[in-house]
Structures are given as structure tokens and as C-alpha cells.
C-alpha positions, 0 to 999 in steps of 0.5 A: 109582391112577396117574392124573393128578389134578390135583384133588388139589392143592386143600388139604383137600378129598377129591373123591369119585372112582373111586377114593374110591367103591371105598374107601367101598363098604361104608360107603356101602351101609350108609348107605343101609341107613339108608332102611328104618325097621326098620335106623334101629331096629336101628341106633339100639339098638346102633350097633355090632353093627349096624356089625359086620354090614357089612364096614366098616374099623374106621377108617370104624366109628368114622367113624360111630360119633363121627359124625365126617364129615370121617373118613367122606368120607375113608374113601370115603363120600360126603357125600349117602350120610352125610347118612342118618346125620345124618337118622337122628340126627334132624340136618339137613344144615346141622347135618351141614355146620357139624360139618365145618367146626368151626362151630356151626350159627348160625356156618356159618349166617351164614358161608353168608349173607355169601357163604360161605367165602373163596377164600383158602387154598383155591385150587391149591396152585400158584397164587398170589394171583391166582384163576386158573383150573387149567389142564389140562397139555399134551396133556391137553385134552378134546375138544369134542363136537359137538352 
């Protein structure tokens, strides 16, 4: 797509949009598949014919095959649908979170308690040191609505 994104200059992160919820469709449906016990069975007793039904990618198959989110979010799902994988894995969601970040549970655990991940390598590309808020190029800016 041609669109301006300037969410797209912070570094490792994949937002879901538009664009992101096309891609994904099909994972993401199969995801919530995950919802009814009778898929979870089928599912759980062979991952991958159940898989085959959906038409997937094989890059977003194995996505989910080696539970591997990080490959998933960038294949187009989106992280509320994939957390139906980790339920159906009997994971909780801040297990699903440490895995994405190369933690083990307890580190993002104490990670997330000291305030969270630093700022640092993490801002806009373009930005320096300082935290400043990303600016909307010229011409660009969002009217307000009047209440």
C-alpha cells in the first residue's frame, strides 16, 4: 500500500492495520476456530491436517506450528486472535508475552513490575535522545471534531 505510515519507523514492531488484517485473514479465522472445544480436539490431535483445512501460508502454518508469535504477528495475525493458541495450549497470556520477548515468564514478569521495557531502542527511528513526540508531516494534520 501506498499510504504514509509513519508507524512504521519504530524499530521491531509490526502494528496491525489494514493492511496487516488482510494478510492475516485466514490465520486469524483459524484462531478463533479455536473457540469451539470440538476444533481445540481436532486440532490438538493433529496440528497440521487441522491447519491444512485453512488456507493459510505455510509461513503462517509453521507460525503456529512452533508457536512462534512473533512470525504469526508478522504474517498478519493479530496478537488477541493468537492468544487462543496459547489458551488452547493451556498458556497464559503472560507466558504468550515473555516467549516474544526471548524471557522466561518470571523475567518479563519482574520486567513488567520494575515499570517495564526501557524507551531506549525503542523510540522513532529519526528521533534522538531526547523522548519527542512523532510529528505529523505537514498538511497531514487531523481535524478536530466538535462535539
Amino acid at each position: 500500500m501506498a499510504l504514509d505510515k509513519p508507524y512504521k519507523d519504530v524499530p521491531g514492531t509490526t502494528i496491525f492495520d489494514a493492511e496487516q488484517s488482510r494478510k492475516g485473514y485466514w490465520l486469524n479465522q483459524f484462531c478463533m476456530s479455536l473457540m469451539k472445544a470440538g476444533n481445540r480436539e481436532a486440532f490438538k490431535a493433529d496440528e497440521r491436517a487441522y491447519l491444512d483445512q485453512w488456507p493459510m501460508t505455510e509461513e503462517q502454518k509453521q507460525g503456529v506450528l512452533t508457536r512462534d508469535l512473533n512470525r504469526c504477528i508478522a504474517a498478519g495475525g493479530n496478537i488477541y486472535f493468537l492468544a487462543k493458541i496459547g489458551a488452547t495450549d493451556g498458556r497464559s497470556f503472560q507466558f504468550m508475552a515473555a516467549s516474544m520477548t526471548g524471557m522466561t515468564q518470571d523475567e518479563y514478569m519482574a520486567m513488567m513490575l520494575a515499570g517495564g521495557r526501557s524507551v531506549d531502542g525503542n523510540r522513532y527511528l529519526g528521533e534522538d535522545g531526547d523522548a519527542q513526540p512523532h510529528r505529523q508531516p505537514q498538511g497531514k494534520a487531523h481535524p478536530r471534531k466538535e462535539g
